[in-house]
matplotlib code that plots the C-alpha trace (Angstrom):
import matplotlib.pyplot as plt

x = [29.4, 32.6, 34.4, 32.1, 29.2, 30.5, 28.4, 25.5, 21.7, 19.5, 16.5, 13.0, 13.8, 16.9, 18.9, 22.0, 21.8, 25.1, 24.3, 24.8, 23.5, 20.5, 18.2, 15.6, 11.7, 10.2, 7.7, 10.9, 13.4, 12.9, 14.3, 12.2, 12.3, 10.0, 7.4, 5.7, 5.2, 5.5, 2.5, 2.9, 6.2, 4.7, 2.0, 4.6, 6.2, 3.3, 3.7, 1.6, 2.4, 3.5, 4.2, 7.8, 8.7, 11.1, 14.7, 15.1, 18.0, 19.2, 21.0, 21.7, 21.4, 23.8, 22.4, 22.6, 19.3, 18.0, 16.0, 14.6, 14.3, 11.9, 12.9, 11.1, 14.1, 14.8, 17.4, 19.6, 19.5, 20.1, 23.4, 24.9, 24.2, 25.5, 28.6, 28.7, 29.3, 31.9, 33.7, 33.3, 32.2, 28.9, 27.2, 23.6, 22.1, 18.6, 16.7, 14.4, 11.6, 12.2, 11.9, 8.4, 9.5, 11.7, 10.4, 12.2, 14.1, 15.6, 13.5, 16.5, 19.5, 22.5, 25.7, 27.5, 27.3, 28.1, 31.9, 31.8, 28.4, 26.6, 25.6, 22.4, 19.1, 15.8, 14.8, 12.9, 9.4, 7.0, 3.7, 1.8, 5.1, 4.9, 6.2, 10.0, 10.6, 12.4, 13.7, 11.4, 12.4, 14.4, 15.9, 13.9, 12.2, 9.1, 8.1, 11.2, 13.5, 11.9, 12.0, 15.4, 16.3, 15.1, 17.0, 20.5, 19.3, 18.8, 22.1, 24.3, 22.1, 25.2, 26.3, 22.6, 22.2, 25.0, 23.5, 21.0, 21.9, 19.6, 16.2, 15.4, 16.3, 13.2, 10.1, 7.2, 4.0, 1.4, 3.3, 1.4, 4.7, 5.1, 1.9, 2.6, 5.1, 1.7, 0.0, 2.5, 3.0, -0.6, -1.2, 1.5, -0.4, -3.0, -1.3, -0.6, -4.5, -5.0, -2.2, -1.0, 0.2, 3.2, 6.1, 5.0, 6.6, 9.9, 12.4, 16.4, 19.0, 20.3, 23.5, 22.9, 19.5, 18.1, 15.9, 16.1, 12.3, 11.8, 7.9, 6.6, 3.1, 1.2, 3.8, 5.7, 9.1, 9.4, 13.5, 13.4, 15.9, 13.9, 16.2, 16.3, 14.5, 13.4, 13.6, 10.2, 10.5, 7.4, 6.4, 5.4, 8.5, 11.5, 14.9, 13.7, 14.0, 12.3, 13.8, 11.1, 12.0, 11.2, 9.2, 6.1, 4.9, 7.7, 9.0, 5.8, 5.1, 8.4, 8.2, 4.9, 5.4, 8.5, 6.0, 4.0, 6.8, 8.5, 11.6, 14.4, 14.6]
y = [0.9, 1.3, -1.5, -4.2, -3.4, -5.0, -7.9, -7.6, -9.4, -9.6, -7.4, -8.2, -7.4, -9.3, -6.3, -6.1, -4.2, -3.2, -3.1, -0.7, -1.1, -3.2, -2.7, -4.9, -4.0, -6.2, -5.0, -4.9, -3.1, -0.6, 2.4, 4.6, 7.9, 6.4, 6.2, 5.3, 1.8, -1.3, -0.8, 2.8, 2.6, -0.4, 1.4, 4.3, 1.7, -0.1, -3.7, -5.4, -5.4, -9.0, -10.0, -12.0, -8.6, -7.9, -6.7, -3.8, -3.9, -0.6, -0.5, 1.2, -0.7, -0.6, 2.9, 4.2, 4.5, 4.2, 1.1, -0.8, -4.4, -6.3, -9.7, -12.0, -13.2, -11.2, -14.2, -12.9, -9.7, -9.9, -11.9, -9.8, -6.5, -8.3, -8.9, -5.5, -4.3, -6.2, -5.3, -8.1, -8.9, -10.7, -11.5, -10.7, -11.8, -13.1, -15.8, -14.6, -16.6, -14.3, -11.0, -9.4, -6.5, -3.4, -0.2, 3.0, 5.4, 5.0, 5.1, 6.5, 8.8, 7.5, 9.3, 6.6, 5.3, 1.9, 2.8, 2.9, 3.6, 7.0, 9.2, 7.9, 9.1, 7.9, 5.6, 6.8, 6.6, 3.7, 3.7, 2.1, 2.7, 3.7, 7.5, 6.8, 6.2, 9.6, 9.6, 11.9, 15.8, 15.6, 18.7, 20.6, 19.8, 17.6, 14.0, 12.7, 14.9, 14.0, 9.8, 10.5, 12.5, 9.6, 6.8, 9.1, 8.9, 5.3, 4.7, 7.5, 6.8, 7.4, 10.9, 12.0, 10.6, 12.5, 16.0, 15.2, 16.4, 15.9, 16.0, 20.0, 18.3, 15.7, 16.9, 15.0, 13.3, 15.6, 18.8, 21.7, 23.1, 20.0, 19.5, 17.4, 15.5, 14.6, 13.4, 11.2, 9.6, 9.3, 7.7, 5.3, 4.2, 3.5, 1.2, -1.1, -1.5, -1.6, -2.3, -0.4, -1.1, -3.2, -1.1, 1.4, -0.1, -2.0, -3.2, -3.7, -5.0, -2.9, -2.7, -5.2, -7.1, -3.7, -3.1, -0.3, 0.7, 2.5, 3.8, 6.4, 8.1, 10.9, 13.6, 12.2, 9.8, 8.3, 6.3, 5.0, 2.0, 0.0, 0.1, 4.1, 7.2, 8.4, 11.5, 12.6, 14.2, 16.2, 17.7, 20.9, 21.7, 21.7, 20.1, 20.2, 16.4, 16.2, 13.6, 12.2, 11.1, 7.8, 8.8, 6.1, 5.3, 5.2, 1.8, 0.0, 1.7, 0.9, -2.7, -2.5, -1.7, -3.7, -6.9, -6.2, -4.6, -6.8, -7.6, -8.6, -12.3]
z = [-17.9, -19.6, -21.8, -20.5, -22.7, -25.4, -26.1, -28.7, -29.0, -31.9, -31.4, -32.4, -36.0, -36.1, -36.7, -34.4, -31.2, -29.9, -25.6, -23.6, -20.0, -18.5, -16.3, -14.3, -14.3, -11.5, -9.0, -6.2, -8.8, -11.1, -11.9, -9.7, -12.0, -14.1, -11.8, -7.9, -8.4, -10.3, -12.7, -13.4, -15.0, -17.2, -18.4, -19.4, -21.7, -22.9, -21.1, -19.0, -15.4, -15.1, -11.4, -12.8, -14.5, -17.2, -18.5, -20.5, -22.6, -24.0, -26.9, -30.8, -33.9, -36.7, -38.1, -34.3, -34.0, -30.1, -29.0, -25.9, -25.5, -23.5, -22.4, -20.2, -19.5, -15.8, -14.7, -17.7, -17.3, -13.5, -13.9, -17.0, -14.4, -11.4, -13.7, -15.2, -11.6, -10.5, -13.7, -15.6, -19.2, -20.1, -23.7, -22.7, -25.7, -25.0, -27.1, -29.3, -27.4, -24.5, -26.3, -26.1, -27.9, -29.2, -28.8, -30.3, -28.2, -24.2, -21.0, -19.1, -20.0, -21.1, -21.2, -23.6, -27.0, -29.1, -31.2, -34.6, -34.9, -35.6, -32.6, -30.7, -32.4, -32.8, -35.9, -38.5, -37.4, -39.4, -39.6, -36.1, -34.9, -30.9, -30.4, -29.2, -25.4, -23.6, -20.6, -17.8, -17.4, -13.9, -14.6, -12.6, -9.5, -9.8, -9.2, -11.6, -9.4, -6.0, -6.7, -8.0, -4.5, -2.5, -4.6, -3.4, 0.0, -0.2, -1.6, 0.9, 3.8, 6.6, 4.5, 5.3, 8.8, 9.9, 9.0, 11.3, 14.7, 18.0, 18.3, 17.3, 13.4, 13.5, 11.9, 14.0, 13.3, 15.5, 14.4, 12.8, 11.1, 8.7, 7.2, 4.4, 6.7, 8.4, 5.3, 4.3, 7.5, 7.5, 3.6, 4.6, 7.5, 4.8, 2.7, 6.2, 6.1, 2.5, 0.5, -2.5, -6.1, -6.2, -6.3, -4.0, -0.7, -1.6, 1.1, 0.7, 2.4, 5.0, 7.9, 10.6, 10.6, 9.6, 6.3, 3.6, 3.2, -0.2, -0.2, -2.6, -3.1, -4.7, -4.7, -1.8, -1.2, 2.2, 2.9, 5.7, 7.9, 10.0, 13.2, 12.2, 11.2, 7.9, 5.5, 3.1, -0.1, -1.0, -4.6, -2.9, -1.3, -3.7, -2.3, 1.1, 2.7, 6.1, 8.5, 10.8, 14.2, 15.8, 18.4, 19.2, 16.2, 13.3, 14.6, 14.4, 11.3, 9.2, 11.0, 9.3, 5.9, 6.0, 6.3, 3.2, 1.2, -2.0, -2.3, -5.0, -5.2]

ax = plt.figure().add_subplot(projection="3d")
ax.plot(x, y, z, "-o")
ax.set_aspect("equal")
plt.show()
């Protein structure tokens, strides 16, 4: 994030946190390498799985130690990242009332540190103390890596439609080659008649009038445009993505999940 992560908050403790980067925990945004859904990633930090959500503010204390704030404050958080991306500073310094907690250690990797500070670590552990937050093993392939695969193709959706060429490319709902292609077609059909965890179906903006359709499962990523095709990421098959044509049934499908999917505010 560069220069703009300047600003510091007072954590829980009142001992200064020096920020460096932010990031939202709602049921429509969170970072999706820490789980399928909405309530999965909270329980892997401990919270409760609050429909307003939260902000995670990740930071190092004067000793450099690691830590993770929770703030109720989402608004905040939203409008210090929204600034951070355009290149502009921000003091994201929530109010004490808003801070549920600071847990020890990061959720996510972070390739930067505060200056004049020691190297990142994680504090000395106290007693009752929560074991300190690491970030999930994406190195090789496995759920971390597959979510992770399907965030990419989310955000370079042309530079992956264009590898697709003609119809020979599409892997299809009623063929026997692509199995697992099959199943997640099928378990996504499922959540149109009974609707999953919060999380698990998120829509985006996308070109056009058209929708970005985010929807994970059990071993499986699904991206997907609305006006489009999509591409399936499966646990069982390690950097293979699967584009699934149109066909009959993918419009009403996507148009579908698009109905009961959240979205960012």
């Amino acid at each position: 994030m560069g220069e703009a992560l300047v600003p510091t908050t007072e954590s829980a403790d009142n001992d200064q946190l020096f920020v460096l980067t932010a990031v939202l925990l709602t049921p429509a945004q969170f970072p999706s390498v820490l789980g399928d859904d909405y309530p999965e990633v909270c329980a892997g930090l401990g919270l409760e799985p609050y429909a307003e959500g939260y902000g995670l503010v990740l930071g190092q204390d004067g000793d450099g130690a690691r830590w993770t704030v929770v703030t109720e404050d989402v608004t905040l958080v939203a409008c210090a990242i929204a600034a951070w991306d355009c290149g502009m500073e921000y003091d994201l310094s929530p109010g004490e009332h808003s801070i549920v907690g600071a847990l020890p250690g990061w959720p996510l990797a972070l390739a930067v540190a505060a200056p004049g500070v020691p190297q990142p670590h994680d504090p000395e552990p106290q007693e009752g103390d929560p074991a300190p937050l690491t970030p999930p093993d994406a190195e090789a392939w496995g759920p971390a890596q597959r979510r992770l695969g399907a965030d990419e193709i989310a955000m370079q959706w042309a530079a992956w439609r264009e590898q697709v060429d003609g119809d020979d490319s599409f892997a299809e709902p009623g063929d026997e080659t692509h199995q697992g292609v099959r199943r997640v077609l099928a378990q996504a059909r499922g959540y149109v008649a009974e609707p999953p965890p919060p999380g698990r179906v998120r829509s985006s903006f996308a070109a056009g009038e058209a929708r970005t359709l985010r929807v994970d499962g059990p071993g499986w990523s699904m991206v997907a445009r609305t006006d489009d095709i999509a591409f399936v990421l499966l646990d069982e098959e390690p950097g293979e993505v699967h584009p699934v044509g149109r066909g009959p049934e993918l419009p009403g499908l996507l148009s579908s999940l698009d109905e009961l999917a959240v979205r960012p505010v």
